[in-house]
LOFIMI-804708 format. One record per residue: residue number from 1; residue in one letter; x, z, y of N, C-alpha, C, CB in turn. Coordinates in pm, whole numbers. Each point is the difference from the previous one (the first is absolute). Last residue first. Glycine has a CB too. Layout:
// residues N
{node NUM; A; {X; Z; Y}; {X; Z; Y}; {X; Z; Y}; {X; Z; Y}}
...
***
This chain:
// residues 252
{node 252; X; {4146; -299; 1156}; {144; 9; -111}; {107; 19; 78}; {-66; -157; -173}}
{node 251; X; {-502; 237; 301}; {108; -93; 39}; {143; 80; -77}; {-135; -94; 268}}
{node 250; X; {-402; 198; -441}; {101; 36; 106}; {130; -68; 22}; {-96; 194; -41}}
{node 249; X; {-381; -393; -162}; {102; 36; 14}; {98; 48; 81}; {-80; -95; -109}}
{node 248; X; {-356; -167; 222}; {25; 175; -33}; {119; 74; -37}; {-194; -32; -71}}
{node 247; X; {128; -442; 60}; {20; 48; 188}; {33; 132; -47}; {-199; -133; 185}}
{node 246; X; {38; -120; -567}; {189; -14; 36}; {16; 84; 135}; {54; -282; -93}}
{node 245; X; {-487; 300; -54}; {56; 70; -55}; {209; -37; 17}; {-296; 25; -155}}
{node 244; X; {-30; -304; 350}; {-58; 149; 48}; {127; 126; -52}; {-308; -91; -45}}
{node 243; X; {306; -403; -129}; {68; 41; 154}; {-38; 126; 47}; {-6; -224; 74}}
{node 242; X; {-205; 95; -468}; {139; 18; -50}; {99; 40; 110}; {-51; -170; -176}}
{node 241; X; {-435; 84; 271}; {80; 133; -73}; {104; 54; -49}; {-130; -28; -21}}
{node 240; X; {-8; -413; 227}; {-25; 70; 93}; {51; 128; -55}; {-185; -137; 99}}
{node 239; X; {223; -229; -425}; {100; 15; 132}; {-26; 110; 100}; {22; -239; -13}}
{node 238; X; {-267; 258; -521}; {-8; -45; 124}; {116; 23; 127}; {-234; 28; -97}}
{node 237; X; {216; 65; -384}; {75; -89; 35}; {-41; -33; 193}; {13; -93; -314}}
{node 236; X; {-98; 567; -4}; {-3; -105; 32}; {70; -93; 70}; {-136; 97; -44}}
{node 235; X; {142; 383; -181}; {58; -120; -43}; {-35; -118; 45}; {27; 108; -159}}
{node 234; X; {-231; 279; 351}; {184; -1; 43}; {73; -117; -96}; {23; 299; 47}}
{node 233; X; {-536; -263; -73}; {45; -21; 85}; {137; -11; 58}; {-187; 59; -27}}
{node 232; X; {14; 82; -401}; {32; -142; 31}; {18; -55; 129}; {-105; -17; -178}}
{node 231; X; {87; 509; 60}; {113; -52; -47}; {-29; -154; 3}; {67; 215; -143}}
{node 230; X; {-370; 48; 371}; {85; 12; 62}; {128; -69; -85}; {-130; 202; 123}}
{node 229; X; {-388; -448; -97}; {104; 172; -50}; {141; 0; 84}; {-74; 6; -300}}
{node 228; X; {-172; -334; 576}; {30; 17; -145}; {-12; 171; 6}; {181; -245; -61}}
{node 227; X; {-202; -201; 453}; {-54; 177; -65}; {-12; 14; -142}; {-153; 37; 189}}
{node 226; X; {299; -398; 281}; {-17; -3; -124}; {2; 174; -66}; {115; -278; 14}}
{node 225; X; {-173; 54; 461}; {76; -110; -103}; {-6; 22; -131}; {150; -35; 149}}
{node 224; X; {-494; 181; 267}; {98; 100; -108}; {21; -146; -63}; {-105; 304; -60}}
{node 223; X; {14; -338; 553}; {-45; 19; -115}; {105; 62; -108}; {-159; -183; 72}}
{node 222; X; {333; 37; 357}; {-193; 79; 26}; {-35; -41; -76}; {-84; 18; 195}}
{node 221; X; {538; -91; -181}; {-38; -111; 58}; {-166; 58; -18}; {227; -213; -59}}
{node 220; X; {-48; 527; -283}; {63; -93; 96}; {-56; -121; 58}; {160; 81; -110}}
{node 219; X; {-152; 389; -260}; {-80; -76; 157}; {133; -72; 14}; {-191; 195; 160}}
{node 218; X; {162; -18; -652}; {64; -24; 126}; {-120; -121; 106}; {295; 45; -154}}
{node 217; X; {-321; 367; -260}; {-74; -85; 28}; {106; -25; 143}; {-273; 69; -141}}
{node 216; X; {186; 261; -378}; {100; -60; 170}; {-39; -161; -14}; {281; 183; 11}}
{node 215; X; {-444; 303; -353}; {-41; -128; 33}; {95; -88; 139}; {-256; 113; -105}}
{node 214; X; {229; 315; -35}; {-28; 8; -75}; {13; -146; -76}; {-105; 212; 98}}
{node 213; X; {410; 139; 222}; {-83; -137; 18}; {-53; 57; -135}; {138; -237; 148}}
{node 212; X; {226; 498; 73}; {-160; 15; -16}; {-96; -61; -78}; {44; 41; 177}}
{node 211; X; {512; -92; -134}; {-87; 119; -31}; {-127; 17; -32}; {128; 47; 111}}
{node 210; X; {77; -466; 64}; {-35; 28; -139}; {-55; 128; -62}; {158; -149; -1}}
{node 209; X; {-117; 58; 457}; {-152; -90; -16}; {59; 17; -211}; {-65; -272; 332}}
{node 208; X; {400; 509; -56}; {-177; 74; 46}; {-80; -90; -129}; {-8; 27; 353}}
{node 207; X; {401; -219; -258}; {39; 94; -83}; {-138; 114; -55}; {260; -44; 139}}
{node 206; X; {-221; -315; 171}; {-11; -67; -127}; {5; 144; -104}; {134; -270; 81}}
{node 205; X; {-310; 218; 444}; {101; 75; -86}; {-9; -55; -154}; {-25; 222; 159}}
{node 204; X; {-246; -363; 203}; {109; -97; 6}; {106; 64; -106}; {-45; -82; 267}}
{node 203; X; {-544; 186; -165}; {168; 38; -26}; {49; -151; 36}; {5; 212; -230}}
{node 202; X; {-530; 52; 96}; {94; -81; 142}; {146; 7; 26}; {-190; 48; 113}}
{node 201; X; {-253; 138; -518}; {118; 58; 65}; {95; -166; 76}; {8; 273; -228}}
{node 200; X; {-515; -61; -33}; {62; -56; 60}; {123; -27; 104}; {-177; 15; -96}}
{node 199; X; {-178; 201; -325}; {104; 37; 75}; {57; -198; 81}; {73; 301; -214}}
{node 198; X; {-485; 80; -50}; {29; -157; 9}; {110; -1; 145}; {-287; -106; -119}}
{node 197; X; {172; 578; -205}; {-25; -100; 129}; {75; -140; -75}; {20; 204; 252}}
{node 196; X; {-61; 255; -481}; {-58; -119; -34}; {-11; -109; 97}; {-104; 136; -139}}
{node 195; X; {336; 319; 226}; {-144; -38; 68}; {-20; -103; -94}; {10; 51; 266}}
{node 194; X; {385; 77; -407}; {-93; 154; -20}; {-137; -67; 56}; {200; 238; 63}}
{node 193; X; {114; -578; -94}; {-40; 62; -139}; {-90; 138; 18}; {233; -99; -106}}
{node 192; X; {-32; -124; 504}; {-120; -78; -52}; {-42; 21; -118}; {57; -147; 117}}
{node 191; X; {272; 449; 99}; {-114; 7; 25}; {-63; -126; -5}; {51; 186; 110}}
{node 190; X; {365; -155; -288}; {-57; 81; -34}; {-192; 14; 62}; {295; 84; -28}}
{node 189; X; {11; -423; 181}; {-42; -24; -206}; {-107; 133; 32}; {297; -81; -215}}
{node 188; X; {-77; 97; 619}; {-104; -88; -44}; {-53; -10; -105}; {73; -84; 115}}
{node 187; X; {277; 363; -96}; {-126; 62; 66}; {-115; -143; 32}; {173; 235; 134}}
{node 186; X; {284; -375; -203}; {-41; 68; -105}; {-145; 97; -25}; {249; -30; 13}}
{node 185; X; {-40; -206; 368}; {-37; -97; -130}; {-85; 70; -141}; {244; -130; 80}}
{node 184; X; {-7; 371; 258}; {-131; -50; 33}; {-84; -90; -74}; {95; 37; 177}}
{node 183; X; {349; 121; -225}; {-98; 127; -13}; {-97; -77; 36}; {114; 219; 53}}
{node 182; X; {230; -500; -30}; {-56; 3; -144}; {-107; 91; 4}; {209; -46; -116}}
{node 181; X; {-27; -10; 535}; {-98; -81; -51}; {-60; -4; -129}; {97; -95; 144}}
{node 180; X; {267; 425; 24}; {-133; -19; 63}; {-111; -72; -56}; {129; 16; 165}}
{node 179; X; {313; -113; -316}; {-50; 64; -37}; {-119; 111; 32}; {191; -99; -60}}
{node 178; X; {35; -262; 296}; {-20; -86; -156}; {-78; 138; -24}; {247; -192; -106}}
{node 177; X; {-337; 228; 591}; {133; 20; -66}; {-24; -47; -172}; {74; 225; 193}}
{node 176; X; {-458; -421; 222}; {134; 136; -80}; {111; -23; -73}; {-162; 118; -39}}
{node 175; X; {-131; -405; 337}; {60; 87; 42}; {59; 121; -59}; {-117; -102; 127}}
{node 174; X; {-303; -177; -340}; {113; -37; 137}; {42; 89; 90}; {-90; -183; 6}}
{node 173; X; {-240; 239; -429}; {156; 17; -16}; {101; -57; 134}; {-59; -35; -277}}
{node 172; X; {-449; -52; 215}; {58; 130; -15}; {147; 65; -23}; {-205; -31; -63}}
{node 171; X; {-126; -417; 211}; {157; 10; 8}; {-18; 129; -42}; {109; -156; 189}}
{node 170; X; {-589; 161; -153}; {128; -115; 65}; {120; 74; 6}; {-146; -139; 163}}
{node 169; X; {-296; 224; -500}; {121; 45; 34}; {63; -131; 107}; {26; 163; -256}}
{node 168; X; {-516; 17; -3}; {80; -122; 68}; {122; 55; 58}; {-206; -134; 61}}
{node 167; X; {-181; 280; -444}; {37; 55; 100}; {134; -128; 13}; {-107; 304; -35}}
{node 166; X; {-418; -103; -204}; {55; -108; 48}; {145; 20; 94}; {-256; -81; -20}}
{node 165; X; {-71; 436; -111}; {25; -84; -162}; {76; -142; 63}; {-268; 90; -173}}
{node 164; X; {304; 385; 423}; {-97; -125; -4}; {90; -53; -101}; {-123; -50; 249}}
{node 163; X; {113; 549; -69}; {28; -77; -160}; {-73; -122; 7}; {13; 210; -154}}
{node 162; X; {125; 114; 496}; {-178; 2; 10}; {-7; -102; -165}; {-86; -12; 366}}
{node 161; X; {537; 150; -212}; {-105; 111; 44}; {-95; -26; -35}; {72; 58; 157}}
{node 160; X; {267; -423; -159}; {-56; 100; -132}; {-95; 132; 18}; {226; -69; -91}}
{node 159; X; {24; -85; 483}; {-89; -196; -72}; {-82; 74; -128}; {254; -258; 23}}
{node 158; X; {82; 508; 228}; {-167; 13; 102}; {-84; -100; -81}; {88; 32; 288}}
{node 157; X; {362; 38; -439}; {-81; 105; -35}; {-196; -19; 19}; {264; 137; 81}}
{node 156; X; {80; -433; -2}; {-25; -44; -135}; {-114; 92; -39}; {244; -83; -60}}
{node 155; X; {19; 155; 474}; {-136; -89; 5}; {-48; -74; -116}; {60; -30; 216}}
{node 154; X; {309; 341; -235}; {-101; 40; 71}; {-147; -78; 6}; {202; 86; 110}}
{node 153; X; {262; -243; -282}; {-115; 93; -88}; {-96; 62; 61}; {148; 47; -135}}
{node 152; X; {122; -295; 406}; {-96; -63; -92}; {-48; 30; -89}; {67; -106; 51}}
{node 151; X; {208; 381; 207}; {-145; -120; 83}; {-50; -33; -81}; {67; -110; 164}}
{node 150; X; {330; 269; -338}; {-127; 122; 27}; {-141; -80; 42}; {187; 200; 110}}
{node 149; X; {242; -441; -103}; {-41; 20; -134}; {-130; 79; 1}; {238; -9; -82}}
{node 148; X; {11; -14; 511}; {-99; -124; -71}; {-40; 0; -109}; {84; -115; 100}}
{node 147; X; {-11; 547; 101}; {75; -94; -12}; {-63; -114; -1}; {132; 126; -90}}
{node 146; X; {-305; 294; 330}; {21; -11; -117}; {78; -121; -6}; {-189; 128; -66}}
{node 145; X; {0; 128; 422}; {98; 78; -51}; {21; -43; -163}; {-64; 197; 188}}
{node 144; X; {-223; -430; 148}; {124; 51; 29}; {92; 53; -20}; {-87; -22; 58}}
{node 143; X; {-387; 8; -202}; {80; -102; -46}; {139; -24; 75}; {-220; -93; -70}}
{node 142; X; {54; 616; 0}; {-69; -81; 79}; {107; -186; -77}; {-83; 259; 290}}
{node 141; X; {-109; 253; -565}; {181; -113; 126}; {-94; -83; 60}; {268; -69; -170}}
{node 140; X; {-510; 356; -106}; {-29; 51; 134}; {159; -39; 74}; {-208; 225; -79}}
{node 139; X; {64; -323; -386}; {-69; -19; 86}; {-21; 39; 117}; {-41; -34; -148}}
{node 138; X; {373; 72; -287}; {17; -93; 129}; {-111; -10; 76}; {145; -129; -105}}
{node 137; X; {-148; 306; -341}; {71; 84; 92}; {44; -74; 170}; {95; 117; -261}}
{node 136; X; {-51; -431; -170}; {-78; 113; -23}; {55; 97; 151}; {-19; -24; -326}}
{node 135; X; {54; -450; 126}; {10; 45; 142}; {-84; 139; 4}; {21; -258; 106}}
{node 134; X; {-4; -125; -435}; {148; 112; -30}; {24; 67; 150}; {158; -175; -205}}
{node 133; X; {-561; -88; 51}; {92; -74; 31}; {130; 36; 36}; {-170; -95; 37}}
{node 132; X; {-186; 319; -258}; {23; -79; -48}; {82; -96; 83}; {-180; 69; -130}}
{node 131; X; {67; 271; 361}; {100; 7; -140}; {-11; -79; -118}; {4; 202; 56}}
{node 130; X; {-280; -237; 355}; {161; 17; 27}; {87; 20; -72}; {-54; 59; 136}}
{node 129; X; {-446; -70; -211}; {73; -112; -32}; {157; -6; 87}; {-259; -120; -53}}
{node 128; X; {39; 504; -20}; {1; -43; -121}; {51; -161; -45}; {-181; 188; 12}}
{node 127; X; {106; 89; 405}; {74; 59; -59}; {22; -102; -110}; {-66; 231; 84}}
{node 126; X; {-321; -329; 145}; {141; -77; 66}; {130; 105; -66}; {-131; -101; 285}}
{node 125; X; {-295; 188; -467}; {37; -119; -46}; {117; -60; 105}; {-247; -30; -119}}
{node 124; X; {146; 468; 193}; {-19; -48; -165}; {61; -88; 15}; {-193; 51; -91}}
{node 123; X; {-56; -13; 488}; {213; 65; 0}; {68; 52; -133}; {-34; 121; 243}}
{node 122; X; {-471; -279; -170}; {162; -106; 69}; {105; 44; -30}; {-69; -57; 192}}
{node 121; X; {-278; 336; -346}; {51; -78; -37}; {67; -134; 80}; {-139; 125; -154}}
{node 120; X; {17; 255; 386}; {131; 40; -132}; {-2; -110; -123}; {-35; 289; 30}}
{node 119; X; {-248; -339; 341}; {132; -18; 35}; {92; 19; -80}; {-63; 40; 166}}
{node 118; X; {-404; -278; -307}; {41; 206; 87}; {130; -73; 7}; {-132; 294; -135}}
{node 117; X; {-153; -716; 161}; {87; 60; -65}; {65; 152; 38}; {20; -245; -41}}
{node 116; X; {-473; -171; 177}; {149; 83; 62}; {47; 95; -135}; {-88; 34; 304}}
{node 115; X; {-182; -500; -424}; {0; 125; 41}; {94; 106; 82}; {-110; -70; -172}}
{node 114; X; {66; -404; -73}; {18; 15; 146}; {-5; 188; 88}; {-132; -295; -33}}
{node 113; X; {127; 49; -418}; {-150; 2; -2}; {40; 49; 175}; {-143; 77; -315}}
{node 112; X; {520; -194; -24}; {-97; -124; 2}; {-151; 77; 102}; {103; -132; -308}}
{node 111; X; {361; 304; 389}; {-2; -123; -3}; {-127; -90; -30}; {216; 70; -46}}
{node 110; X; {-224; 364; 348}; {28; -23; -152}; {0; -171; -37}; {-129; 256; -57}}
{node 109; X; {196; -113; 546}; {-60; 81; -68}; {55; -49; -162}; {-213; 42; 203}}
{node 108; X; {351; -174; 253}; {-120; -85; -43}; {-60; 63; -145}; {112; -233; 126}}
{node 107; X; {263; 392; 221}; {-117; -115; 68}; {-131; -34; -113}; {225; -142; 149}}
{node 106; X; {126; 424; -308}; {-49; 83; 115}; {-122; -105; 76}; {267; 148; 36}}
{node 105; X; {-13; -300; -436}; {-81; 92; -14}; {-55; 53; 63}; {78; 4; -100}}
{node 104; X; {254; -291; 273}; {-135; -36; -115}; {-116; 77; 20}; {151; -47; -181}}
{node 103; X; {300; 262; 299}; {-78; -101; 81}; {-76; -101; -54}; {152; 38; 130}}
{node 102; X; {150; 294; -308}; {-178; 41; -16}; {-64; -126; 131}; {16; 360; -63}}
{node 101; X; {466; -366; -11}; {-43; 3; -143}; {-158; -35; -7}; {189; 186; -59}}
{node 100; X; {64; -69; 495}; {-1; -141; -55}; {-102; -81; -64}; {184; 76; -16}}
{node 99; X; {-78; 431; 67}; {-133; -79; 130}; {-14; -163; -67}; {101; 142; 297}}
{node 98; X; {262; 127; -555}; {-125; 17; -40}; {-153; -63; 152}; {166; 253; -195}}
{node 97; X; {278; -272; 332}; {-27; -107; -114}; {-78; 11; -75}; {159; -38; -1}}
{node 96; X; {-196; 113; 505}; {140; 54; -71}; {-63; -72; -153}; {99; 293; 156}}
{node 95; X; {-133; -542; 338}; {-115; 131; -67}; {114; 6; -123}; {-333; -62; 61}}
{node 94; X; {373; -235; 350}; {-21; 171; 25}; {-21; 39; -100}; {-85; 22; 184}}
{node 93; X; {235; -426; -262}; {75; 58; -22}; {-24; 165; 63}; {122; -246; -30}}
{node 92; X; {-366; -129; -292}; {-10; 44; 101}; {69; 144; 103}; {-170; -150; -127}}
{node 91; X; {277; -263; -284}; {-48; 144; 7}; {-39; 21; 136}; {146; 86; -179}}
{node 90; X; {-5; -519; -95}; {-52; 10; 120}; {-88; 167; 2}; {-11; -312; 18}}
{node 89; X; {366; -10; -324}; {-95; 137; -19}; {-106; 28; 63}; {163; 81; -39}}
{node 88; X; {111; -466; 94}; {72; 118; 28}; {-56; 121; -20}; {94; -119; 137}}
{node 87; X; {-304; -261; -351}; {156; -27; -1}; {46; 131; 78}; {7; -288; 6}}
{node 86; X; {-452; 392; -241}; {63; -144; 131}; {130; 27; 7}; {-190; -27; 184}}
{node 85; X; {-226; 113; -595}; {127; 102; 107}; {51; -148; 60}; {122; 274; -170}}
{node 84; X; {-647; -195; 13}; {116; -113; 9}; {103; 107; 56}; {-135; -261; 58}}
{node 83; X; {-368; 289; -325}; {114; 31; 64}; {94; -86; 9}; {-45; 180; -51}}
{node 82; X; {-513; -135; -122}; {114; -74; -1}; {91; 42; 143}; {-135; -202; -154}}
{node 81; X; {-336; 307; 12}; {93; 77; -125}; {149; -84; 21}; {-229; 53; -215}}
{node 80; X; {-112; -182; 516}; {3; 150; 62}; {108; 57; -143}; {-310; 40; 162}}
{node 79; X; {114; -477; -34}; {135; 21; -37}; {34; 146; 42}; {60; -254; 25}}
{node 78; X; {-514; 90; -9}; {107; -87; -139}; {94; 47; 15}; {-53; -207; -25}}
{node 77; X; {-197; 402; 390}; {-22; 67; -133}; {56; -99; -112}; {-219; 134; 89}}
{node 76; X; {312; -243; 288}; {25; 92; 33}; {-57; 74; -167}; {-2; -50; 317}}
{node 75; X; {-108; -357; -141}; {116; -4; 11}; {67; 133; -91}; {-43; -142; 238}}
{node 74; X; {-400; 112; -63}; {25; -56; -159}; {124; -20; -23}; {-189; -112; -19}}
{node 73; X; {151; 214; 443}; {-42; 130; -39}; {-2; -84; -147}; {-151; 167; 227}}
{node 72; X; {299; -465; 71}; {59; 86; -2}; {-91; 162; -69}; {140; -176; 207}}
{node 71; X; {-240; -370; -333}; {-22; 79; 94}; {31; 149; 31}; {-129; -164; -27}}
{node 70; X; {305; -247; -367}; {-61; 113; 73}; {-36; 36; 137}; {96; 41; -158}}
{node 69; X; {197; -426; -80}; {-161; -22; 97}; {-70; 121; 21}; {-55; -219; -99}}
{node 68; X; {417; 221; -230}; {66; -23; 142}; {-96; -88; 114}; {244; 0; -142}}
{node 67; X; {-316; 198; -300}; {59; 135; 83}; {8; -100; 113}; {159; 197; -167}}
{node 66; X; {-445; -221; -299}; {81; -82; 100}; {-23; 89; 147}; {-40; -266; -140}}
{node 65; X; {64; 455; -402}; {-117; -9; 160}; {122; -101; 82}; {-165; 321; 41}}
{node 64; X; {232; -179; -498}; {-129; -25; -39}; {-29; -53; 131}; {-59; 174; -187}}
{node 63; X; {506; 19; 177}; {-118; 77; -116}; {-127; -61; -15}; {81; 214; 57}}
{node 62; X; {154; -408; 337}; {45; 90; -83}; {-99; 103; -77}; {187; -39; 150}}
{node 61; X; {-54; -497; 87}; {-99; 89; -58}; {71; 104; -50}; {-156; -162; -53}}
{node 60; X; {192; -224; 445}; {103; 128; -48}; {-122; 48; -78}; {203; 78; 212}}
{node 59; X; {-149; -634; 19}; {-60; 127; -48}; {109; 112; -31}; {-193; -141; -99}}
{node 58; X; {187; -339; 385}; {34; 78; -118}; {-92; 99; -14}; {223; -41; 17}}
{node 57; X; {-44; -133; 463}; {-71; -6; -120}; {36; 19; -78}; {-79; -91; 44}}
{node 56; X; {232; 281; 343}; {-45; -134; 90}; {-57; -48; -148}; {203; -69; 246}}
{node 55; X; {-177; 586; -308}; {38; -87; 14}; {-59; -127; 85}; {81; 123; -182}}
{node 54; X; {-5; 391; 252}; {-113; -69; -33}; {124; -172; -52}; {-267; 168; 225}}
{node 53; X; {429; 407; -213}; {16; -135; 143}; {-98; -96; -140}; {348; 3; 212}}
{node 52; X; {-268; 436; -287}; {34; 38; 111}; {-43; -120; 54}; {174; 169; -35}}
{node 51; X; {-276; -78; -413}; {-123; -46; 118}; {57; 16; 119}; {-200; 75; -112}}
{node 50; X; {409; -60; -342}; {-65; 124; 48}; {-83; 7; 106}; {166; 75; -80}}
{node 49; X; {65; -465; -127}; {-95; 91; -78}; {-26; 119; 34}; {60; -101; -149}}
{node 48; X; {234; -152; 440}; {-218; -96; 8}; {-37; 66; -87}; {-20; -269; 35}}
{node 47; X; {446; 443; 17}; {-121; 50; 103}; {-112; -111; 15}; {175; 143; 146}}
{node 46; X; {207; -233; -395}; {-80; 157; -80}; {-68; 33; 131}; {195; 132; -200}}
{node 45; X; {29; -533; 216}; {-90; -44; -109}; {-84; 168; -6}; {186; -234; -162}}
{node 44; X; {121; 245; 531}; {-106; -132; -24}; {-91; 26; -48}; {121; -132; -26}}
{node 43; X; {306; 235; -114}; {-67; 147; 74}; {-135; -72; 32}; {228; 150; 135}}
{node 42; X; {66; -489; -302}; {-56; 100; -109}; {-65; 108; 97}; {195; -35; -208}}
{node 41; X; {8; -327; 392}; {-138; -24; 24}; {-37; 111; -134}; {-18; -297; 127}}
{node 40; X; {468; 135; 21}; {-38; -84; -88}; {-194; 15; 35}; {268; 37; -201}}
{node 39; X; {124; 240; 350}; {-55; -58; 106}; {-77; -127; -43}; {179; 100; 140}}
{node 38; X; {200; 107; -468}; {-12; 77; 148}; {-74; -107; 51}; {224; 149; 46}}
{node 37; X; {-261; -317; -502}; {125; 23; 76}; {-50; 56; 135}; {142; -194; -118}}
{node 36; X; {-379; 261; -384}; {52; -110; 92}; {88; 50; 116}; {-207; -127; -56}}
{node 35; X; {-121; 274; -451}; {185; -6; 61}; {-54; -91; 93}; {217; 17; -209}}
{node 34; X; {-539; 388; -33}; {5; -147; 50}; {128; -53; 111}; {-273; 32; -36}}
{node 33; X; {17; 296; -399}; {104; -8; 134}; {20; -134; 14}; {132; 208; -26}}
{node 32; X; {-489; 112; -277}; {31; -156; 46}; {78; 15; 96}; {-194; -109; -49}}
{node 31; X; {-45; 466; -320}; {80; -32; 125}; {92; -153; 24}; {11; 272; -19}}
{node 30; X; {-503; -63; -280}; {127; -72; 37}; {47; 43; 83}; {-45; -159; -56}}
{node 29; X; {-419; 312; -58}; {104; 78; 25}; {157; -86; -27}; {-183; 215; -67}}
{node 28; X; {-213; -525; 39}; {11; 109; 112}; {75; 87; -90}; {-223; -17; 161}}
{node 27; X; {329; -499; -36}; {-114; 80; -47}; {8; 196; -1}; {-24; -258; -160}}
{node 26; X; {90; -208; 501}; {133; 135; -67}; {-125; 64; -98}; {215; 102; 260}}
{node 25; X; {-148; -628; 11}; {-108; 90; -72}; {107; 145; -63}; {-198; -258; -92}}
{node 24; X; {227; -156; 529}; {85; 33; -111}; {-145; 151; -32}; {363; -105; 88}}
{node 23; X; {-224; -397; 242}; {-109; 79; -74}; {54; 69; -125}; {-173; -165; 83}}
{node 22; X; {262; -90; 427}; {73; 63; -89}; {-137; 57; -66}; {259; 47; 126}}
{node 21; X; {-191; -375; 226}; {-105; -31; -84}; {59; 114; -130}; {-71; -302; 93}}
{node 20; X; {320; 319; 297}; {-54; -149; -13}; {-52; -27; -61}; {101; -57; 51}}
{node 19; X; {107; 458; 284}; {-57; -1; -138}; {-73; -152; -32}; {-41; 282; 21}}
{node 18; X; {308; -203; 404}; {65; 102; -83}; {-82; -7; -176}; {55; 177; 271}}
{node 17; X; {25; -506; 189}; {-61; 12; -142}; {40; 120; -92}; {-5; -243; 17}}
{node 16; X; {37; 88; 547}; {88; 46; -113}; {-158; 36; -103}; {290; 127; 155}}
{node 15; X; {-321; -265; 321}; {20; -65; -107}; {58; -7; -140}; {-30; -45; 176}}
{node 14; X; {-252; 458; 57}; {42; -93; 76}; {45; -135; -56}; {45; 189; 121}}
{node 13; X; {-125; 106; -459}; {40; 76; 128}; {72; -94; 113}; {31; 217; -155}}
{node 12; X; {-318; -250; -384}; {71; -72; 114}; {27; 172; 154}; {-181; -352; -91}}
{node 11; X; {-22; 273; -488}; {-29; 55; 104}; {123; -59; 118}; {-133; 217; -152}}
{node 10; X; {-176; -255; -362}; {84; -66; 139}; {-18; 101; 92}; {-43; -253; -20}}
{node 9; X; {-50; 222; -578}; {-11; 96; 164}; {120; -56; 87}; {-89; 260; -104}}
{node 8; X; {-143; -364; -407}; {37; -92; 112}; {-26; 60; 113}; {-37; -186; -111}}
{node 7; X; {-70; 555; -148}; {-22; -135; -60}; {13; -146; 96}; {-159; 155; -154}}
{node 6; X; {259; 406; -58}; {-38; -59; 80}; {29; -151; 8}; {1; 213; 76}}
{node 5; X; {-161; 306; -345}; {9; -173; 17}; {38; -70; 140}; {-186; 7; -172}}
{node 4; X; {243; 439; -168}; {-35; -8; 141}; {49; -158; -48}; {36; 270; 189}}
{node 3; X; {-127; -33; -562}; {-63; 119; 117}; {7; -64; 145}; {98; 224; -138}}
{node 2; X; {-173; -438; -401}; {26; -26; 121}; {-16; 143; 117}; {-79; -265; -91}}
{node 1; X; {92; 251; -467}; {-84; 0; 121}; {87; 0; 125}; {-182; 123; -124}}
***
């Protein structure tokens, strides 16, 4: 079963063609990473499935509902079980990291029936998902007082708080250290096996896109060139991948 469809999606910014009829299906609890090169149109692709930006055409179905003709409150309840962490985390830097965590929870109550939530359980479940992301005891640092590695477990934190069955990653590994990134990499796997989620992850990191993947798929020229498993994909002949993967290599 198909969890997110999307289906010949254009989108343009002024004369530039960032998406050209791209149509790609992730069934559901998979993780699908998707390779292309810095500024290719992948971040793009994960905010028409979350409804940040509409397409010029095409469609976006997720779980059953075409998302990208919604009207902002139907908007709102399709993709209410679906998370995205953003490339710099994007924490909000007055507020300390359990504020972060419960920020969901605080605006919009219980994931499926909307209800407000007692406090002591927010502060359960933002305890609970800080340690699962090895950030135990940290809710009252502020994002200032943490590293880059931290950030992004942080906002891995705020993404898992409310447990959406769907979850989109841009670039998660840009900017760390080799072994930073593995931690993260690694807390991905982990939390698409504990949530059953349908995973979608935005890279250039070759090293990331084998860790996770279930399935790899290269954007290029605004469509996906080609999407396999992960072991026929790295044996393929195609030039674009074979060049992807020659680039990646660290220089001799």
């Amino acid at each position: 079963m198909a969890m997110i469809e999307v289906k010949n999606l254009k989108k343009s910014f002024g004369s530039f063609q960032v998406l050209n009829g791209l149509t790609l299906s992730v069934k559901k609890a998979e993780t699908v990473v998707i390779l292309g090169r810095s500024g290719c149109g992948k971040s793009v692709l994960l905010k028409h499935i979350i409804g940040i930006l509409r397409p010029d055409a095409g469609e976006v179905w997720v779980n059953g509902e075409k998302v990208s003709h919604m009207k902002e409150k139907q908007l709102y309840q399709a993709v209410r079980n679906m998370g995205m962490l953003f490339q710099g985390a994007a924490l909000f830097d007055s507020m300390t990291v359990e504020e972060n965590t419960a920020f969901y929870l605080n605006q919009h109550g219980h994931p499926e029936t909307g209800k407000p939530l007692p406090k002591s359980e927010i502060r359960d479940r933002v305890a609970e998902s800080l340690a699962m992301v090895g950030l135990e005891n940290t809710q009252k640092k502020m994002p200032s007082d943490l590293s880059g590695g931290m950030r992004k477990r942080a906002g891995l934190a705020r993404l898992i708080v409310y447990r959406p069955t769907i979850l989109l990653y841009d670039e998660p590994t840009t900017g760390l250290d080799p072994v930073t990134a593995m931690q993260i990499n690694q807390l991905i796997r982990k939390t698409q096996e504990e949530l059953g989620a349908t995973s979608i992850v935005v890279t250039h990191d070759i090293c990331s896109a084998l860790t996770v993947s279930d399935r790899l798929a290269l954007h290029a020229d605004g469509h996906i060139r080609h999407i396999a498993e992960k072991e026929e994909f790295v044996q393929s002949d195609d030039p674009l991948i074979r060049d992807f993967f020659d680039q990646a290599q660290p220089a001799k």
